[in-house]
LUMPAPA-567053 format. One line per 3 residues: number of its first residue (from 1); their letters; for each residue x, y, z of C-alpha. Coordinates in steps of 0.02 Angstrom, whole numbers, plus 50000, padded with zeros to 5 digits. Each point is the difference from the previous one (the first is absolute). Layout:
NUM	A	X Y Z ~ ...
This chain:
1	XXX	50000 50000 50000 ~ 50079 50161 49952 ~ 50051 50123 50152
4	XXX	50008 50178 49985 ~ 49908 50028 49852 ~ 50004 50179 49880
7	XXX	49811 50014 49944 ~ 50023 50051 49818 ~ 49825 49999 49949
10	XXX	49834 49991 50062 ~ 49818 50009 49956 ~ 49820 49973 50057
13	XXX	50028 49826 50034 ~ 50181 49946 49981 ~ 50155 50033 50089
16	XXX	50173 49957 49915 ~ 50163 49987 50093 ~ 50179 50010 49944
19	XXX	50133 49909 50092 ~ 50209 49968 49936 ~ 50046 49850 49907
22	XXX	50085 49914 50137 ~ 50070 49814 50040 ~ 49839 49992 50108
25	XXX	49869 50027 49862 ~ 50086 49931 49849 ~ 49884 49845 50020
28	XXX	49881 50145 49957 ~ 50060 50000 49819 ~ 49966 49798 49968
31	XXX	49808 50038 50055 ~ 49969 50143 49898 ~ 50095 49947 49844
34	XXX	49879 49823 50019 ~ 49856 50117 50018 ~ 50040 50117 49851
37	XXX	50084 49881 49877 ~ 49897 49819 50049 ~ 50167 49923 50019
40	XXX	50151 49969 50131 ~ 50173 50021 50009 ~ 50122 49887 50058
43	XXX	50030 49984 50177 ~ 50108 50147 50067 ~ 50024 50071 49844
46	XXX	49936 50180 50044 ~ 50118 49976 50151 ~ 50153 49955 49914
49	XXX	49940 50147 49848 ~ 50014 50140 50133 ~ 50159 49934 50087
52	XXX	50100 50145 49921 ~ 50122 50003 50153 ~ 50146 50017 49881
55	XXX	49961 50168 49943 ~ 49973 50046 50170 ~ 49823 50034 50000
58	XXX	49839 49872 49987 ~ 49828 49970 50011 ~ 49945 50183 49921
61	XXX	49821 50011 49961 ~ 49834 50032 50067 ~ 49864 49892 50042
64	XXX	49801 50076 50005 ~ 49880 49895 50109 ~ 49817 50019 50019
67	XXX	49908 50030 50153 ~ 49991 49792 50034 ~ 50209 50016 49976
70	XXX	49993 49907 49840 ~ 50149 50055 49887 ~ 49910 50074 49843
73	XXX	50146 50111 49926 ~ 50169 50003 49986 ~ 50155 50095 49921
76	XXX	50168 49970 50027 ~ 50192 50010 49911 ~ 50130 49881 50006
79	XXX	50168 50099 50033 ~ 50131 49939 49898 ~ 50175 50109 49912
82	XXX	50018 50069 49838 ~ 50169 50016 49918 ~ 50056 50141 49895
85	XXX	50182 49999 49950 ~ 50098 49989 50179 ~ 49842 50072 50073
88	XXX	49890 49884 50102 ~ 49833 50078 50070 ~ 49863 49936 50139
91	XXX	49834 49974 49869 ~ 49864 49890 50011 ~ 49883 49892 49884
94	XXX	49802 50065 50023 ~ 49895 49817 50021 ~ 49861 49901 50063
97	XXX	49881 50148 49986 ~ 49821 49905 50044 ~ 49826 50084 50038
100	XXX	49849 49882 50060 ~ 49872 50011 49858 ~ 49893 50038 50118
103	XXX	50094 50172 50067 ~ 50053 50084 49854 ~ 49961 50144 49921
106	XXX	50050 50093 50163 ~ 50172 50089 49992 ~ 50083 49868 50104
109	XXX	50120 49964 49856 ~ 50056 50169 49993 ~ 49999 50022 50213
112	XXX	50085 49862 50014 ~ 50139 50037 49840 ~ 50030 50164 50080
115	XXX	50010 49924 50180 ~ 50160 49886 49936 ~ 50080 50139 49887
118	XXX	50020 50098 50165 ~ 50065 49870 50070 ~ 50134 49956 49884
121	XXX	50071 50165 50008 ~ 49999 49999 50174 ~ 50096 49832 49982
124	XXX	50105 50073 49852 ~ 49943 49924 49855 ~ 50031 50106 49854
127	XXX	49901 49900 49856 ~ 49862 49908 49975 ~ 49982 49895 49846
130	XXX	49822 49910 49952 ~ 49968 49884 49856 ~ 49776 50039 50048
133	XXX	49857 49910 49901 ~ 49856 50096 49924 ~ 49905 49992 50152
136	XXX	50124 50115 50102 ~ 50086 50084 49871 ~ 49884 50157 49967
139	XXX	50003 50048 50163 ~ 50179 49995 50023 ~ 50003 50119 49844
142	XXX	49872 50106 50040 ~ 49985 50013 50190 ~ 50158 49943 50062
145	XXX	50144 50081 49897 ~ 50081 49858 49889 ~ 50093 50018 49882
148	XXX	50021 49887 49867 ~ 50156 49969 49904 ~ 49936 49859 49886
151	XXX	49907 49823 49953 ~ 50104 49853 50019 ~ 49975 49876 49862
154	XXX	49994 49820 49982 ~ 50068 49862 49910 ~ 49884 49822 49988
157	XXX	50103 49854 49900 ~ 49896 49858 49990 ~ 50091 49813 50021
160	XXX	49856 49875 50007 ~ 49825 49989 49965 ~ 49857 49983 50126
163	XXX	49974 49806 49976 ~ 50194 49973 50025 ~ 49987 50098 50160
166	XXX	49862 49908 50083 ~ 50068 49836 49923 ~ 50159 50006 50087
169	XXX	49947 50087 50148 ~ 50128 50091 50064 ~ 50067 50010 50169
172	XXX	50105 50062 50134 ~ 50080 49841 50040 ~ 50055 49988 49834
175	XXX	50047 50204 49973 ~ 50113 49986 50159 ~ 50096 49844 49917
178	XXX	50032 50090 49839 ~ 50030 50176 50077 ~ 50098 49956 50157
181	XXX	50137 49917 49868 ~ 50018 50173 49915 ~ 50010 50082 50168
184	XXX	50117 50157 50007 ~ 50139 49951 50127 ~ 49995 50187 50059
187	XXX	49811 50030 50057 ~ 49993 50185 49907 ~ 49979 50079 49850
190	XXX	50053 50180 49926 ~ 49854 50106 49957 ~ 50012 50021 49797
193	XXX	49953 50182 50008 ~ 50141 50062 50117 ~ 50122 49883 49899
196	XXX	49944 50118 49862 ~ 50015 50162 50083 ~ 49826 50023 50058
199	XXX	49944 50036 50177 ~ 49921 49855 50084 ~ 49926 49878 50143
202	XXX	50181 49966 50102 ~ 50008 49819 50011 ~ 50137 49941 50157
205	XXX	50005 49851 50088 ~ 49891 50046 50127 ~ 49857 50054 49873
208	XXX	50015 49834 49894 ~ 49986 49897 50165 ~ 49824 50128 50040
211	XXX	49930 49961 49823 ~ 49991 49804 50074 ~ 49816 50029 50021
214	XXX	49978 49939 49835 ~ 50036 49843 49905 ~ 50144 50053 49875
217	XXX	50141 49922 49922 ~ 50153 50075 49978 ~ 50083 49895 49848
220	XXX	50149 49996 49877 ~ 49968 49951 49824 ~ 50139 50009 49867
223	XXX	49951 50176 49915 ~ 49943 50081 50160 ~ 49955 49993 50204
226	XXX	49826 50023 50054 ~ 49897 50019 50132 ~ 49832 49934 49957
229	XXX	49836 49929 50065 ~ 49917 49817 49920 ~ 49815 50026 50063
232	XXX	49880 49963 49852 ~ 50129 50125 49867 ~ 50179 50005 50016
235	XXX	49996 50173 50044 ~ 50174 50080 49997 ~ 50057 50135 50144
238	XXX	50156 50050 49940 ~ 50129 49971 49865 ~ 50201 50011 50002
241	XXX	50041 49957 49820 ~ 50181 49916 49960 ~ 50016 50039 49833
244	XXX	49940 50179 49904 ~ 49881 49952 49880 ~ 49898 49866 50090
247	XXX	49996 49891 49837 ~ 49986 49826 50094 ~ 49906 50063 50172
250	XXX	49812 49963 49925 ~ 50056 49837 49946 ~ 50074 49967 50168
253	XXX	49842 50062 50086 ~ 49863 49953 49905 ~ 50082 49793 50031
256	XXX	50012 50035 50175 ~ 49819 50052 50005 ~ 49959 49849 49891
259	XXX	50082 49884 50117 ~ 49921 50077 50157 ~ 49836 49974 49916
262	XXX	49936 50167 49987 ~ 49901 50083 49872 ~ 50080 50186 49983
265	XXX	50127 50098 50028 ~ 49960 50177 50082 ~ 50132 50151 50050
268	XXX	49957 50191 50009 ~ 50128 50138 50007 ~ 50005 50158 49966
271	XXX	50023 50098 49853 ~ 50193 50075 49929 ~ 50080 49850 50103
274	XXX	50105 49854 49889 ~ 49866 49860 50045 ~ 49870 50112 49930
277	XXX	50107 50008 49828 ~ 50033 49807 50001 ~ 49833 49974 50032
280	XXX	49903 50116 49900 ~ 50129 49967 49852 ~ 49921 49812 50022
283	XXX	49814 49990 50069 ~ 49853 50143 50005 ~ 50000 50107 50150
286	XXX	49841 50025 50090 ~ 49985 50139 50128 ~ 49964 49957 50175
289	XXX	50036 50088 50188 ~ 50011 50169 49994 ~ 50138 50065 50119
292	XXX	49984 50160 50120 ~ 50102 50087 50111 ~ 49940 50092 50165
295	XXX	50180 50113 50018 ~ 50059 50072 50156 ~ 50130 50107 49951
298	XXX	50117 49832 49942 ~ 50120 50095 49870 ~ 49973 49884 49886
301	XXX	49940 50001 49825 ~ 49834 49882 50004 ~ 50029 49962 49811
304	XXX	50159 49896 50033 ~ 49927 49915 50126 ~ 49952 49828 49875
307	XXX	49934 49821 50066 ~ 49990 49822 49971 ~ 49875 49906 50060
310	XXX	50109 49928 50142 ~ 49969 50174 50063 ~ 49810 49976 50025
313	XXX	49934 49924 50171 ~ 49909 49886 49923 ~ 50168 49890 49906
């Protein structure tokens, strides 16, 4: 039950209450993300998602209950660095924003967005980055001060058709017995975009052990290392080519995918970086998150800040 609460709205009849994300009401998150999306996460994941001790700072968000202390909002960043040149900078990633169907339409998405933005610059965060879906995304433009730098695109290869795929019936078992033999020996991977110059996500050891929440491979394949996901698509996080013109990486890719059994092969990037180019020079582009910036005075130039999907909290 939350203690302490900020009223942030109230009517006639209903009486909201804002309380901090904390490690006492995370358990908050797995109820209302059942209630809003009819489906469950695995079991601490929303715990091990905001365990951002690294940076220095965790669990930054708020959490709107009604007046029977039922969590029916919530926004919330995931702090996280961003590299630019020698420069590394205290950001976060803007996720997880849920309203109850049943409570919306009543500014708590925008109380509770300007609620954490104070916070983080209390807390020194300097940027926020968000990758939003259509539901959010106007009012981040219009009422909340976003700005958007561009749409990342991306990339579908197809590798088997749908009666192969639920022939063979792939599996985990058998995508940890390919995968683990391609395992990197060193658990990391550079991020593409600052290999090229761009500013970045800052990937150390200590933020490659955080991103353990989800179930991704780090591999080594003859043209290239990857970090990648096998659930449903091969869906690729991040790419470190080993030769220049990636002339033999689909081939490589598109087998692996075959052997794991799975029917595509998805990545997303964003535009002006070299995957784009190897990519777009290869398969149609199709555009898909947009990404914003909420700046707080970071110095930096938002349109050399690129991504890979590795950088979404969702990979």
């Amino acid at each position: 039950m939350p203690t302490s609460p900020e009223i942030i709205n109230k009517t006639k009849d209903t009486d909201y209450s804002v309380v901090m994300l904390s490690k006492d009401n995370l358990s908050d998150l797995d109820l209302l993300h059942r209630e809003v999306y009819d489906t469950a996460r695995p079991n601490s994941y929303f715990v091990k998602k905001y365990d951002t001790a690294y940076t220095g700072v965790e669990n930054v968000g708020f959490i709107a209950y009604n007046k029977e202390n039922r969590p029916v909002a919530y926004y919330g960043v995931i702090p996280c660095f961003i590299q630019s040149g020698k420069d590394i900078i205290l950001a976060a990633q803007s996720a997880d924003t849920m309203t109850h169907p049943e409570h919306r339409n009543k500014g708590m998405f925008v109380r509770l967005s300007l609620l954490t933005f104070d916070l983080c610059r209390q807390l020194g965060v300097r940027l926020i980055f968000g990758f939003p879906n259509q539901n959010s995304y106007p009012t981040m433009i219009k009422h909340l001060g976003w700005t958007e730098t561009e749409k990342m695109s991306r990339f579908t290869i197809p590798t088997r058709t749908l009666w192969n795929w639920i022939s063979l019936k792939p599996s985990k078992v058998h995508h940890d017995r390919v995968l683990n033999k391609l395992a990197l020996r060193d658990p990391a991977i550079k991020n593409s975009t600052i290999e090229e110059g761009y500013a970045g996500v800052y990937r150390n050891e200590a933020y490659m052990h955080y991103k353990t929440y989800t179930n991704t491979y780090l591999i080594n394949i003859n043209s290239a290392s990857l970090w990648i996901k096998a659930e449903g698509d091969l869906t690729i996080g991040d790419i470190i080519l080993k030769e220049n013109n990636g002339k033999s990486f689909f081939e490589e890719i598109k087998a692996l995918a075959k052997k794991l059994n799975l029917m595509n092969i998805t990545f997303q990037v964003s535009g002006g970086c070299n995957l784009y180019g190897l990519f777009a020079r290869n398969y149609q582009p199709i555009q898909s998150f947009p990404v914003l910036f909420k700046d707080f005075d970071s110095g930096l130039q938002l349109n050399r800040i690129k991504f890979t999907f590795a950088d979404i909290d969702i990979f």
